[in-house]
C-alpha positions as CSV (number, residue, x, y, z in Angstrom):
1,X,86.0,142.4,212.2
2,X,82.9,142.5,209.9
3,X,79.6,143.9,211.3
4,X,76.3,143.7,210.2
5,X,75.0,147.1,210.9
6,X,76.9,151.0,210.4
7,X,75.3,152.9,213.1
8,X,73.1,152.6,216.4
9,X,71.4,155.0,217.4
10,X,70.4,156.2,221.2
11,X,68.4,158.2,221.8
12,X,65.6,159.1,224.4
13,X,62.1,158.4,223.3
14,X,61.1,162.0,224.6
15,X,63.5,163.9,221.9
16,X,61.6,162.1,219.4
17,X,58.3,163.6,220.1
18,X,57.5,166.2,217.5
19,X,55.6,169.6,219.0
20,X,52.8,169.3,216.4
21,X,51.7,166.5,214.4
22,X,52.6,167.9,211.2
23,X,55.8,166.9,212.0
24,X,58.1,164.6,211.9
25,X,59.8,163.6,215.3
26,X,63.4,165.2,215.8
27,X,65.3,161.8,215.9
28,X,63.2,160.5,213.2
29,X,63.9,163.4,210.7
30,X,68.1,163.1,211.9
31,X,68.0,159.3,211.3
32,X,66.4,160.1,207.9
33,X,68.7,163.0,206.9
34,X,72.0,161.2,208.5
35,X,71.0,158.2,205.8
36,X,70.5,160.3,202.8
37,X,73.5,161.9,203.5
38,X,76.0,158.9,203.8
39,X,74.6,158.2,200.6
40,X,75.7,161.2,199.4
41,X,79.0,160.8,200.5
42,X,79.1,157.3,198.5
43,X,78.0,155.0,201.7
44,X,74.6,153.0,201.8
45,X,74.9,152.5,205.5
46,X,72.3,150.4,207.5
47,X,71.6,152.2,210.4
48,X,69.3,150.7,213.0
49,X,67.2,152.2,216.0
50,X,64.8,151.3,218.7
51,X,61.1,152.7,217.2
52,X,59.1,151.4,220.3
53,X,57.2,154.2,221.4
54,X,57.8,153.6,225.3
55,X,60.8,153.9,226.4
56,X,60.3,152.4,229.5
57,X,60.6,148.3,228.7
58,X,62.7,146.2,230.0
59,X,66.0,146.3,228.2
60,X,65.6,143.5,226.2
61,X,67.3,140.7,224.2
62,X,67.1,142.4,220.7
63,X,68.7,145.6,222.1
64,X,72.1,143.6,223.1
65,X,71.9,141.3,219.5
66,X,72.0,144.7,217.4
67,X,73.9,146.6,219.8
68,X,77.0,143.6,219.7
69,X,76.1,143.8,215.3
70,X,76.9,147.5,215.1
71,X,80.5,149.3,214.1
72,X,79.8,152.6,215.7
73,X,76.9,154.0,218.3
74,X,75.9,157.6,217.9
75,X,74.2,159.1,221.0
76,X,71.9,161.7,220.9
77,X,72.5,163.4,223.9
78,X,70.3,165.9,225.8
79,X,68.9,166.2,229.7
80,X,65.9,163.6,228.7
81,X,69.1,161.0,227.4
82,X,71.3,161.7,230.4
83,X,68.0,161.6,233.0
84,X,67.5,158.0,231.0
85,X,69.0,154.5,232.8
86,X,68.0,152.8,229.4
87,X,70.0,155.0,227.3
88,X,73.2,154.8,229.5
89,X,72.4,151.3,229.5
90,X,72.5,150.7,226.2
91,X,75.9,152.8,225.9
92,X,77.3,150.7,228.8
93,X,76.5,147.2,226.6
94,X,78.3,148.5,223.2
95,X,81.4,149.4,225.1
96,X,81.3,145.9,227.1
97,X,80.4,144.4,223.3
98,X,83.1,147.1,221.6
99,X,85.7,146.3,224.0
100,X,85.1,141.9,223.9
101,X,85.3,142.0,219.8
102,X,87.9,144.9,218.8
103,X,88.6,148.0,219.9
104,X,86.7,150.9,221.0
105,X,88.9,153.7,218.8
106,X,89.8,152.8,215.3
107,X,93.6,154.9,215.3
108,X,92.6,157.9,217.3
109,X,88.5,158.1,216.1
110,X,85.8,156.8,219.0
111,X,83.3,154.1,217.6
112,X,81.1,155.9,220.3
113,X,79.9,159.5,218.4
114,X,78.0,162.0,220.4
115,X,75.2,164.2,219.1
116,X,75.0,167.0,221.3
117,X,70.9,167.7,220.4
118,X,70.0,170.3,223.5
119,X,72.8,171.6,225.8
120,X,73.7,169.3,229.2
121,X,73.6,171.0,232.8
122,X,76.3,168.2,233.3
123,X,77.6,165.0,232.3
124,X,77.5,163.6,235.3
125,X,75.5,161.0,235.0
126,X,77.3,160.0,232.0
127,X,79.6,157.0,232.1
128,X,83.1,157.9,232.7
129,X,84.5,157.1,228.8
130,X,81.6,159.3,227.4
131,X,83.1,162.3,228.9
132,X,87.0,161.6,227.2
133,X,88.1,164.4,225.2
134,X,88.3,161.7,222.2
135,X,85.1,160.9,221.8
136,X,83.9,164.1,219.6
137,X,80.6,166.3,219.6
138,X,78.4,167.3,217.3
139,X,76.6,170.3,218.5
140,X,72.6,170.6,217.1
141,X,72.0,173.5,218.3
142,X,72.6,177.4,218.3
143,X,72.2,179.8,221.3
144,X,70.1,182.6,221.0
145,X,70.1,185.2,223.3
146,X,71.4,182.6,225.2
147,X,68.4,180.2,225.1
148,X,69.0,176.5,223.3
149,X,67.8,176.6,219.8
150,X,67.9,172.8,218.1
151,X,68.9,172.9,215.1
152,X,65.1,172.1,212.8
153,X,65.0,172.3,209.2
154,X,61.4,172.8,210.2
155,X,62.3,176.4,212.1
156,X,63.0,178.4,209.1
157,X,65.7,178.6,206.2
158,X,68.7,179.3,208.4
159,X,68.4,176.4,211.0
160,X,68.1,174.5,207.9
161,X,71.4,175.3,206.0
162,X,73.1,175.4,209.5
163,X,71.3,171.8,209.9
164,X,72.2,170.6,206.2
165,X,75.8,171.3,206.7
166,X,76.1,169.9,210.3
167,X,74.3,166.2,209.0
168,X,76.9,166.2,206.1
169,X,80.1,167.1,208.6
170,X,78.8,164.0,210.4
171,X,77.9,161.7,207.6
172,X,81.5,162.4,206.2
173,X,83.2,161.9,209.1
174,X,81.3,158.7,209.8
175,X,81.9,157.4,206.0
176,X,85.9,157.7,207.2
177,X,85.2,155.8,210.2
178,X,83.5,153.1,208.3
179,X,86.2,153.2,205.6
180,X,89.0,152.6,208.2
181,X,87.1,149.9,210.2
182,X,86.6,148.4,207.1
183,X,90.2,148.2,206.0
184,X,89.5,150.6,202.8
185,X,92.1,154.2,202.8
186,X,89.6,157.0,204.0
187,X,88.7,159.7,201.3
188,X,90.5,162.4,203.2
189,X,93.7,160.8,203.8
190,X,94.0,158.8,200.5
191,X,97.5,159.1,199.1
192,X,96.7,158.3,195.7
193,X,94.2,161.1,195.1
194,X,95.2,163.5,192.1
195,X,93.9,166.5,193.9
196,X,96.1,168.9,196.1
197,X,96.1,168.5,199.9
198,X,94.8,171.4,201.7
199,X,96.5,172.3,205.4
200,X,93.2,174.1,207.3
201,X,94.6,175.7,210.1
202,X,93.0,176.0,213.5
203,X,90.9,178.8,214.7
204,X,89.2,180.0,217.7
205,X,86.0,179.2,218.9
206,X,84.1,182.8,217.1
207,X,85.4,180.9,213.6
208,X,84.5,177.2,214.1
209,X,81.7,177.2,212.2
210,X,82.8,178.7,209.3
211,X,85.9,175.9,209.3
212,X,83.3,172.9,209.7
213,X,81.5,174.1,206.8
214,X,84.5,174.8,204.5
215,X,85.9,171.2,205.7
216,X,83.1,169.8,204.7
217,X,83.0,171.0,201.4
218,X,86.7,170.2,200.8
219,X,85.9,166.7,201.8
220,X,83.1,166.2,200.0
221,X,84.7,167.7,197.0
222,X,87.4,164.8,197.4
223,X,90.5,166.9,198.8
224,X,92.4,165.9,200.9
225,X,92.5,168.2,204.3
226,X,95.1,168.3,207.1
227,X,95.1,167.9,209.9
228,X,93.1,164.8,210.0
229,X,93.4,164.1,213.7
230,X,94.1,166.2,216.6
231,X,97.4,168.2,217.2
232,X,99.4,167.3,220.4
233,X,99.7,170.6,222.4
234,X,103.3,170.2,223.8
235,X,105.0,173.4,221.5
236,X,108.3,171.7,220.2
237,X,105.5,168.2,218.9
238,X,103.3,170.6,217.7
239,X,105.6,172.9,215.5
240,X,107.1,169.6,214.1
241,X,103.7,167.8,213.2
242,X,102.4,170.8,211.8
243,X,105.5,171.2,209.6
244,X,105.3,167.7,208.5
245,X,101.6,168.2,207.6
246,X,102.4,171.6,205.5
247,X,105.1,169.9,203.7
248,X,102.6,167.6,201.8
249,X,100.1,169.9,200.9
250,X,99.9,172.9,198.1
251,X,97.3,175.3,199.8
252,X,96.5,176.7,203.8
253,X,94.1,178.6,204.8
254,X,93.8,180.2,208.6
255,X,90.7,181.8,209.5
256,X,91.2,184.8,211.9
257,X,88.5,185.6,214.7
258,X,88.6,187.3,217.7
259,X,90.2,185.2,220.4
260,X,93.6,184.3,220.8
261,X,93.3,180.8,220.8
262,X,94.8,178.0,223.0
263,X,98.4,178.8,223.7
264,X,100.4,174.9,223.5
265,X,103.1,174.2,226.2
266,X,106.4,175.6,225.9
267,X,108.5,178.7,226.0
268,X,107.5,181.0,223.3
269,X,103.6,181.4,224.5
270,X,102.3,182.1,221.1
271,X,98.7,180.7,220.2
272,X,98.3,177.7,217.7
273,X,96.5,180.3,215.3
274,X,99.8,182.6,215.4
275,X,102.2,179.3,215.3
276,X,100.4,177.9,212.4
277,X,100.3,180.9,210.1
278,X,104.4,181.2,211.1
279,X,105.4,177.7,210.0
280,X,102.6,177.8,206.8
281,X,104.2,181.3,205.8
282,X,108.2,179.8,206.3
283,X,106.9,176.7,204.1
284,X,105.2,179.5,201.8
285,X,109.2,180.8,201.3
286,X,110.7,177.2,200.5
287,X,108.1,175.3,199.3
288,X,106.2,177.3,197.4
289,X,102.9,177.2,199.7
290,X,100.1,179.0,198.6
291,X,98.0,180.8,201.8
292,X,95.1,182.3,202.1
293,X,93.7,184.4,205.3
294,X,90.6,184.9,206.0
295,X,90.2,188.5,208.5
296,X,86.8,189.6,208.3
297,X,86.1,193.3,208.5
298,X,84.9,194.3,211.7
299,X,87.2,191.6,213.8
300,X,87.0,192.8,216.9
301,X,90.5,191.1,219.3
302,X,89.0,190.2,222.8
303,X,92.6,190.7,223.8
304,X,95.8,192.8,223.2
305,X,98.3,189.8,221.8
306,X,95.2,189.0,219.4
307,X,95.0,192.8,218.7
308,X,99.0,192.3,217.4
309,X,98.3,189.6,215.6
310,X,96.1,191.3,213.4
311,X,98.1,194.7,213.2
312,X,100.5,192.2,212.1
313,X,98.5,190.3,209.2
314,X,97.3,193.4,208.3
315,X,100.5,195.2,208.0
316,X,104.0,192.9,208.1
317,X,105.0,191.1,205.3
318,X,107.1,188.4,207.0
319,X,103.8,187.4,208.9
320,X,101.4,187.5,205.4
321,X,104.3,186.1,203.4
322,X,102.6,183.8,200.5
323,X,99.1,184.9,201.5
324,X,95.7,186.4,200.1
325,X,94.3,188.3,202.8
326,X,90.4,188.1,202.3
327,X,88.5,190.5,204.2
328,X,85.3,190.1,202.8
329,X,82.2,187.4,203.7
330,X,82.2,183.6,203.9
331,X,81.4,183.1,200.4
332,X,84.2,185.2,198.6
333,X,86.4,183.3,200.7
334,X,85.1,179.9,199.3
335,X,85.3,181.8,196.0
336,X,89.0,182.3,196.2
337,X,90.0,179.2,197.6
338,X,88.3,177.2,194.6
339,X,90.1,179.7,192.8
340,X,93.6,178.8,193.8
341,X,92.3,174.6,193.6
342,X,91.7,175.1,190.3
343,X,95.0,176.9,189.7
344,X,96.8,174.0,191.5
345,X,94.9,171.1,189.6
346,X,95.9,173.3,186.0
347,X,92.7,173.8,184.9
348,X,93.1,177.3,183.4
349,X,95.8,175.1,181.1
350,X,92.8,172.9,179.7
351,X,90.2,175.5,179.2
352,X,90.8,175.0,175.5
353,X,90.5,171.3,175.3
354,X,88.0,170.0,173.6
355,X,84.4,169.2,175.7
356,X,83.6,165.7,175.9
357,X,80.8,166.1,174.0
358,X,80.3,167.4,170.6
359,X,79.4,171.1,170.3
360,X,75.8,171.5,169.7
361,X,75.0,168.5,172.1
362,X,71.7,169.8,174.0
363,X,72.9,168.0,177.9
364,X,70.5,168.2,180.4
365,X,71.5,166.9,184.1
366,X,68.3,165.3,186.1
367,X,69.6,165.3,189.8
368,X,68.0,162.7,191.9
369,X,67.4,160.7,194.7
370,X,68.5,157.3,193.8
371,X,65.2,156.2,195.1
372,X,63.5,158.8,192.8
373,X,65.1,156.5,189.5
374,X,62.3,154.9,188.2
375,X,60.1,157.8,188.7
376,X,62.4,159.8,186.6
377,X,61.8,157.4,183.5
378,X,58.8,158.9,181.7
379,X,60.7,162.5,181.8
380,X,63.6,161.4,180.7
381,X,61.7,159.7,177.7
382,X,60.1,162.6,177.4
383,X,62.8,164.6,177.3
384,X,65.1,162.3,174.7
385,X,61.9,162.5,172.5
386,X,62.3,166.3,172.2
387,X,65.8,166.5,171.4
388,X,67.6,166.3,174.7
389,X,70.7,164.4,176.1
390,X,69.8,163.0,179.3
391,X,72.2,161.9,182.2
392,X,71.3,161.0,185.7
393,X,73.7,161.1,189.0
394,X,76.1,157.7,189.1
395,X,74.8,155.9,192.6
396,X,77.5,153.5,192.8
397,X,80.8,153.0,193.2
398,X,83.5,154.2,196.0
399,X,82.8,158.2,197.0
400,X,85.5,159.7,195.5
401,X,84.9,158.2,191.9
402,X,81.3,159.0,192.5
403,X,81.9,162.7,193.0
404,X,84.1,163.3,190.3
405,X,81.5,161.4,188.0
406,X,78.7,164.2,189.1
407,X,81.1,166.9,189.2
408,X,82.0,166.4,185.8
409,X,78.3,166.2,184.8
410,X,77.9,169.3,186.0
411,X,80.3,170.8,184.8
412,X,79.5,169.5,181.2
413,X,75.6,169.9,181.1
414,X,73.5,172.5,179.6
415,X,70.9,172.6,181.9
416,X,69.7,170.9,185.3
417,X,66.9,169.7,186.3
418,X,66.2,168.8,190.3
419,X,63.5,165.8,190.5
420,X,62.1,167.1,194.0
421,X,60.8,163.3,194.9
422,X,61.4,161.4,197.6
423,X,64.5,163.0,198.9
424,X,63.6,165.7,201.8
425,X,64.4,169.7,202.8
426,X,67.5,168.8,204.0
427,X,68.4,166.5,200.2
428,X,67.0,169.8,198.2
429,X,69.1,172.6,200.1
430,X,72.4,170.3,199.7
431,X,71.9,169.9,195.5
432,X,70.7,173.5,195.3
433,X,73.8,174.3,197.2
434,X,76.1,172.3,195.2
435,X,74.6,173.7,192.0
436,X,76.0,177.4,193.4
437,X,79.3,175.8,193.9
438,X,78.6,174.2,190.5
439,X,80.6,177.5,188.6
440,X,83.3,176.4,190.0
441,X,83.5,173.0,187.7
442,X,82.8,175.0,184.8
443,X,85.6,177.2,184.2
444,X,84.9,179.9,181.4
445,X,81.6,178.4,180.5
446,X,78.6,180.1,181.8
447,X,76.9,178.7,185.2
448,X,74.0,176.0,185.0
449,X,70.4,177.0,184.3
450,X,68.4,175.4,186.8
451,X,64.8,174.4,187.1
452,X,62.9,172.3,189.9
453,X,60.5,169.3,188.9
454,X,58.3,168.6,192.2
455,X,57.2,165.2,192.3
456,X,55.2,163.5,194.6
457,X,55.0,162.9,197.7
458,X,53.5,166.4,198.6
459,X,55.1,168.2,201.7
460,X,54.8,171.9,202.8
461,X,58.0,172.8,201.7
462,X,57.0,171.9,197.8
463,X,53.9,173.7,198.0
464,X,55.1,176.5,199.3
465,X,57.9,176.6,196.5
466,X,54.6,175.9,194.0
467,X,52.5,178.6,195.5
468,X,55.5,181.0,194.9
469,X,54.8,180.9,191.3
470,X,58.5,180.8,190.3
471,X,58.9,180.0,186.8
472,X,61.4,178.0,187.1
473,X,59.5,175.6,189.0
474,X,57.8,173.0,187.4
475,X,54.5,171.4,189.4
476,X,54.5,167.4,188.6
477,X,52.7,167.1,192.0
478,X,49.8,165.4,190.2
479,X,52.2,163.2,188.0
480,X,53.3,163.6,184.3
481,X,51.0,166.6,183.1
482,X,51.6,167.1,179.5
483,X,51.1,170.9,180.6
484,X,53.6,171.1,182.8
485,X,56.3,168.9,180.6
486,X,55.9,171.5,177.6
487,X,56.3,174.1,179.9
488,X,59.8,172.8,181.0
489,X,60.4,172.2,177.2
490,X,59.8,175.4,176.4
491,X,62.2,176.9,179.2
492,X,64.6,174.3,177.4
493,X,64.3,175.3,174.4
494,X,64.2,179.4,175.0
495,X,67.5,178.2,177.3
């Protein structure tokens, strides 16, 4: 079935109410950052919620037309949504609506997502199919000494990253949904892609969020991860579908924590941490698998079977068989595991082709919002006038063609600028951070020089980044200075 709209969104009018009127409303700023980032992944979703400031009217006609024209509802949960008879309301009439035109899972994926915003007392209020296992959360917040902290970009640089990465884990896993509800092969799964699948094993809870993050960048670099759906937790089930997952891809990587992890049913006991790294390091002896394991320094086991586990990574070389054991931070693990995806896409054979563009070509690569593109216009002339090449992002086309477009942009330009427009915090912190990743793309060449253009419309963030005096930050606040275009020139040319 066709629908109209992508996404509903419920939400209680009190999470929307911002603490200060410098900002923007919680639910206002998610709806925002949730669009901009389907764009990213290569979706222009139309996403549709209720903006009447009361939330006590009478549910009303337009409610059930848009709730009956939308593929999936995303629920903002906290105490105000579950205290709320017009939120479970609105809930109640897309299931009735899900269930009369379709279905209300698309293979084993709930067109009802929840967006866990402050931590519930309980659920039950909730109605009964909101609390299945199989409709996911996504948690927006972090406890800190345990006291709910939502997840603000507004709150400092960390809730920001942590709220950057969280939007794009949804928006990616909501572009799938709206990929297989509209008949098209999702991203992840897609048979045809030239890249190598990647088997990321399960962890325990103390390394979750480090295994969101690196799925999300595996996604939205266009590989293929596994598994794509839950695992059944009956031992002899699980040990086959894992095997039949590790046998079609070329890399694994198990991320060791603390706990033990859940134990499936069946005689031998072991965890699905300690199964998973047994059948990836048998399929590392006949297949060739390449492994990776992530063990931190300092992981403490919270019991003595986890405490063996790691003796045993640490020290047996049937249970690391085929692995690099990492023992650094987060980021030298996502170091080597580009590593070994660039190994297993051959690009250290093609270091000495020829660039697609001629040597002494002068490419610069203006990252922006696609709403930003006419603004960019009389910089870009500007810019050609002086000497430069100039490309832009590709906007359209299906995600994974997109990505590889800009990826190979990137990977060809000289220097990049970042057109700091229209696009918001949470837009900025997800180009800067794909521009670190960008060295990657670029095998022996150096990494991208980088400079910021801030445009209009002036926030706090820009200013602050203006106030800074960093010189590679370019003010254009006031529009096209001629002072601050030579300045950039001059960077250029020094560059």
């Amino acid at each position: 079935m066709n629908y109209e709209m992508d996404l509903f969104i419920s939400y209680a009018h009190l999470d929307d109410r911002p603490l200060t009127r410098q900002q923007q409303g919680w639910v206002s700023q998610f709806h925002e950052s949730l669009e901009n980032a389907l764009g990213y992944c290569g979706h222009k979703a139309a996403i549709w919620r209720d903006q009447k400031l009361a939330g006590n009217d009478i549910f009303n006609k337009e409610i059930l037309e848009q709730l009956a024209k939308a593929a999936i509802l995303v629920s903002v949960l906290s105490p105000a949504y579950v205290a709320s008879e017009y939120c479970r309301k609105e809930v109640e009439e897309f299931y009735k609506a899900a269930e009369q035109n379709g279905k209300i899972t698309v293979g084993n994926k709930s067109r009802i997502i929840k967006v866990i915003k402050r931590p519930l007392e309980s659920e039950e209020h909730l109605p009964a199919f909101m609390k299945k296992k199989e409709i996911e959360g996504y948690q927006f917040y972090k406890l800190e000494n345990d006291n709910p902290l939502e997840l603000d970009p507004a709150w400092g640089t960390d809730l920001a990253q942590e709220y950057a990465r969280r939007i794009l884990k949804l928006a990616n896993d909501i572009a799938q949904l709206i990929d297989r509800m509209q008949g098209a092969a999702p991203s992840v799964a897609s048979v045809s892609s030239p890249k190598p699948s990647v088997y990321l094993a399960q962890c325990s809870r103390d390394r979750k969020d480090a295994r969101d993050a690196l799925l999300t960048e595996l996604q939205l670099l266009g590989y293929n991860v596994f598994p794509a759906e839950s695992l059944p937790m009956e031992e002899e089930a699980f040990r086959s579908e894992v095997s039949r997952l590790l046998s079609q891809c070329s890399l694994s990587i198990h991320l060791v924590g603390s706990s033990y992890g859940a134990i499936p049913d069946g005689p031998c006991q072991k965890s699905v941490v300690v199964l998973e790294n047994e059948l990836a390091a048998k399929r590392s002896k006949t297949g060739g698998l390449l492994r990776i394991i992530w063990l931190p320094d300092g992981t403490a086991a919270g019991s003595p079977e986890q405490q063996q586990f790691i003796e045993a990574l640490r020290r047996d070389r049937e249970t690391q068989f085929g692995a690099d054991l990492i023992s650094d931070g987060l980021e030298t693990l996502k170091g080597q595991i580009h590593s070994a995806l660039r190994k297993l896409e051959g690009r250290e054979l093609q270091r000495e082709k020829p660039l697609r563009r001629q040597p002494g070509t002068r490419l610069v690569y203006l990252i922006c919002d696609k709403k930003d593109r006419e603004a960019t216009r009389g910089l870009r002339k500007r810019l050609r006038d002086s000497g430069f090449d100039i490309e832009i992002p590709v906007f359209e086309g299906d995600a994974a063609t997109v990505r590889e477009a800009n990826k190979e942009t990137l990977a060809q330009c000289n220097a990049a600028i970042l057109f700091y427009g229209v696009g918001d915090e949470i837009w900025m912190r997800t180009v800067e951070n794909d521009l670190r990743k960008g060295s990657a793309y670029r095998d022996a060449r150096p990494p991208v020089l980088s400079f910021t253009y801030i445009a209009g419309p002036a926030t706090d963030d820009k200013r602050d980044m203006i106030e800074l005096e960093d010189p590679n930050v370019i003010n254009g606040l006031e529009g096209l200075q001629e002072v601050a275009v030579e300045s950039l020139l001059e960077a250029l040319q020094q560059a």
